[in-house]
C-alpha positions in Angstrom: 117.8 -8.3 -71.2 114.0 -9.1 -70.6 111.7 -7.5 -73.0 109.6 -5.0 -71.9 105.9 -7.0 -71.1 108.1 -9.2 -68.9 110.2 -6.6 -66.8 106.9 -5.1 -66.1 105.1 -8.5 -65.0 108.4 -9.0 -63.0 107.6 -5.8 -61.2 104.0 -6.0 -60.4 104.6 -9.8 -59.2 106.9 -8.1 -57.1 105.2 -5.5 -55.8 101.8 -8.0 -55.1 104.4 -9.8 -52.9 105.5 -7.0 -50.9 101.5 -5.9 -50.5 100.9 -9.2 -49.3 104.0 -9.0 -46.9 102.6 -6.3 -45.4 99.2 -6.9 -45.3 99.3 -10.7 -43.6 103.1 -10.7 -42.6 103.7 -13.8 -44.6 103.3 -14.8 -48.2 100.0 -15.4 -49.4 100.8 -19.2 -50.7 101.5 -19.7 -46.8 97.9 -19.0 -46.2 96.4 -21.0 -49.1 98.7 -23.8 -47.6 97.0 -23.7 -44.3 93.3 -23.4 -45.9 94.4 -26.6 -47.9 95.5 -28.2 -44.3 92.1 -27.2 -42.3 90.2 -27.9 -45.3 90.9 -31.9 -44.8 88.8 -34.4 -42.4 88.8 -33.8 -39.0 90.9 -30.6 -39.1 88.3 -28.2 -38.0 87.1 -26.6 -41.3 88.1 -23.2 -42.2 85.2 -21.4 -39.7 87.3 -22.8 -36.8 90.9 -21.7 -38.7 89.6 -17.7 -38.7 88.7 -18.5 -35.4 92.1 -19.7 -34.5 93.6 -16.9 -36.4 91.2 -14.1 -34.7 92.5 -15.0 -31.2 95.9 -15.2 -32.0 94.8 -11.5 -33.0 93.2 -11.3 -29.6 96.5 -12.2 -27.8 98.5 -10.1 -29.9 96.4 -6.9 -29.0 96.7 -8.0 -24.8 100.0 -7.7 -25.8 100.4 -4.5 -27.3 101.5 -5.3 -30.6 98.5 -3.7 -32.9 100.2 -4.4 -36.4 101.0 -8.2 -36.1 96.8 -8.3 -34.4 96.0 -6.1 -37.9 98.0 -8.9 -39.8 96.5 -11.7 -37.9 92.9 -10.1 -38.2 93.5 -9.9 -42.4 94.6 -13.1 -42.3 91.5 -14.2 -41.1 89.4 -12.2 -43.3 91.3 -13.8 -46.4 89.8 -17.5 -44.9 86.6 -16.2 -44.6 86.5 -14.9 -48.0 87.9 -18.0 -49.4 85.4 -20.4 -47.0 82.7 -17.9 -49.2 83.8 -18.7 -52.6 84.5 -22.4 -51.8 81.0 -22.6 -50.6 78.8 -20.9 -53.5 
């Protein structure tokens, strides 16, 4: 049986992964993956990835499906964020 400290890291590492679920519609580490990816040479940058990522929102909302547009649109808001603390 896991001691006590470690059931309840267990349980908030858990629950971080079903926030994130929700909130982007795929693990975060997916994301950090493909800021890692744009973030080489002659990929674009991350500016052009939330760009990407904001009309795949677009296209999503011509379609009628709101949520995965809301998922899309944190998704992009999670580059921008990180494009800001990679640039300080």
């Amino acid at each position: 049986m896991l001691p006590d400290n470690e059931i309840t890291q267990q349980f908030y590492a858990e629950r971080e992964q079903d926030r994130n679920l929700l909130m982007y519609g795929c693990p975060q580490e997916w994301i950090d993956e493909l800021i890692e990816d744009w973030s080489q040479p002659l990929m674009g940058g991350l500016q052009m990835l939330a760009m990407s990522m904001l009309s795949d929102a677009q296209e999503r909302i011509a379609l009628g499906d709101g949520d995965t547009a809301r998922q899309y649109i944190n998704r992009a808001k999670y580059v921008i964020k990180q494009n800001e603390v990679t640039n300080v």
